[in-house]
N, C-alpha and C positions, 0 to 999 in steps of 0.2 A: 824239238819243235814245240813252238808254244799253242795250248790248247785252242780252240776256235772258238769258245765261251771268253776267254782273258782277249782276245784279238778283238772280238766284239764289244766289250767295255772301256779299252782303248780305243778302238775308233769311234766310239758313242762319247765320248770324254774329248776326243781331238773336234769334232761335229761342234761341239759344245762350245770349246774353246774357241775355235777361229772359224765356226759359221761357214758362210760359203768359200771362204779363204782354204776351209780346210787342204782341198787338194795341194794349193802351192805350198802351202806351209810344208807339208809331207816331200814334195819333191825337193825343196829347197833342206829337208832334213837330209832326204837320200844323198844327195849332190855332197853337203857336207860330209856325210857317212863315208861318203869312197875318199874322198880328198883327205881324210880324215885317216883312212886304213883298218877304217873299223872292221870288226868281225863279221866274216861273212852272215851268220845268225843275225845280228843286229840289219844292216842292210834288208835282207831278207823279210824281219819283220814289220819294218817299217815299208816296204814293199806289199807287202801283205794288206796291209793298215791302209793305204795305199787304193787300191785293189774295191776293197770296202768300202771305202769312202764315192769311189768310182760307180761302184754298183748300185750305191743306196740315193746319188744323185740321178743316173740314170731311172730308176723307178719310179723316184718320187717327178722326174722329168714324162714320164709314160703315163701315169694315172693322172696328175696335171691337165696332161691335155684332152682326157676323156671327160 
């Protein structure tokens, strides 16, 4: 399982990269990943990443509106 400290520099680095695209960019990753037959692990952490990305729009979507 990969550490929650490298999961969180990867999804700070995807944020980065594709802005508020992030989210698709990652699903259209997953999507590829199964099609693809990739290793359950991979999937996973890109699910993960995923996940992240999710949570840290959601918050910044909460305190926004306060």
């Amino acid at each position: 399982m990969t550490p929650l400290s490298t999961l969180l520099e990867r999804a700070e680095a995807v944020y980065l990269t594709h802005g508020s695209g992030s989210a698709a960019y990652l699903l259209e990753q997953i999507e590829t990943a199964i099609r693809e037959g990739a290793p359950v692990q991979r999937i996973c952490e890109l699910d993960h990443l995923l996940q992240l990305i999710e949570y840290r729009d959601r918050t910044l979507a909460l305190y926004d509106t306060r």
